[in-house]
Each structure stands twice: as C-alpha cells, then as structure tokens.
N, C-alpha and C positions, 0 to 999 in steps of 0.2 A: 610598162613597168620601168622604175628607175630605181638604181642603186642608193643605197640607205647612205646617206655621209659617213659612215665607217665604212662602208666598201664590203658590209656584210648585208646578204639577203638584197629585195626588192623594195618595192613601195609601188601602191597601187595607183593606178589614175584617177583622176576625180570620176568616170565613166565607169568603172573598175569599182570602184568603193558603194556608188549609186546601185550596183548591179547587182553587188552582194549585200549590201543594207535591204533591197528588196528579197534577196533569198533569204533575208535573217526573218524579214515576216511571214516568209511561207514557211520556215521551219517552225518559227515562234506559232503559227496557226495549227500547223499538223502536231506539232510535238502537246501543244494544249488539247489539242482533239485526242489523243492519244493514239494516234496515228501510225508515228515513229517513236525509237527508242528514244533514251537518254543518250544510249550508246551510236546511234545515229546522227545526233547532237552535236558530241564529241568529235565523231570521225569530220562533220564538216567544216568546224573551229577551224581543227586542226591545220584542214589541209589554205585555210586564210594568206597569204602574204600580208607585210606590215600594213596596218591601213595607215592614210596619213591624220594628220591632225585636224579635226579635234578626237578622232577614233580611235586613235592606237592606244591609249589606255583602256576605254572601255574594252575594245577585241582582248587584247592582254588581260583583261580582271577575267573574262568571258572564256577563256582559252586556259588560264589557270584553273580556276573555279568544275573545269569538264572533265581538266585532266584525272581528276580523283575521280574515281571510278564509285567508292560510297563515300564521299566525306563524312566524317565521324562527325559523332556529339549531335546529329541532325536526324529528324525523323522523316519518314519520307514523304511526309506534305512537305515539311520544312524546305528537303532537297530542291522538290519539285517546283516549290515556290522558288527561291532563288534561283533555279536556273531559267524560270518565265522571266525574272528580272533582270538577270544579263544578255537575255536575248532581248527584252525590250529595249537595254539600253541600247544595244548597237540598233536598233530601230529608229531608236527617239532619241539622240543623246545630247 
C-alpha cells in the first residue's frame, strides 16, 4: 500500500487491485448464483482500500451504489441487475 497524495487513506498495488478484481468475479459469480447476500456484497466493497486508476471510480460508483441498503424507486430485478453491473465493472472496466 501507499498513501493517497492527500495523505488520507492507502492505494492499492497493482498485485493488490489484480487480486481483488478477481475476488470481484467470484463474488459477481456467487452473488449471481444466489449464493450470497446483497448484504455480503456490501460488507466486501466496504472493506476495499482506494483502488488506483483506472478503478477508483468505478469501486467508488460500486461502494456507493451497496451502501443503500434498498435504493428506492427500483424493483428488485432492477436492484439486483445494477448491482451484477457494478460488480462487472470492477471486473471488466
């Protein structure tokens, strides 16, 4: 890890980022199998350090998007389809 240029938080290694983009497809696999929660989802975002670039927005859209527990106005294909998409993208991004 290294410190982020504000001097807040970490930043991941390029081995580090590689490692957890593959945890993103085994959660992306299991959470599609219905395997795991949503709420299992969230707990693993969570615990991410910053990815570095090109990733750190998509983990950030993917990390916001978990933090709501039911996002409104969305039905729960709806949910369940957006959250396969932000976990693709930190897969494929």
């Amino acid at each position: 890890h290294t410190m982020l240029p504000d001097g807040h938080g970490v930043r991941m290694t390029d081995a580090e980022c590689n490692q957890h983009r593959a945890e993103a497809r085994i959660y992306f696999d299991r959470y599609s199998a219905g395997e795991i929660s949503r709420a299992d989802v969230a707990t693993w975002l969570a615990s991410l350090d910053d990815f570095p670039p090109p990733y750190y927005h998509t983990v950030n859209k993917a990390k916001s998007w978990f933090r709501d527990k039911r996002p409104s106005n969305y039905s729960d294909a709806e949910i369940r389809q957006n959250d396969l998409r932000y976990l693709g993208a930190i897969i494929m991004p």
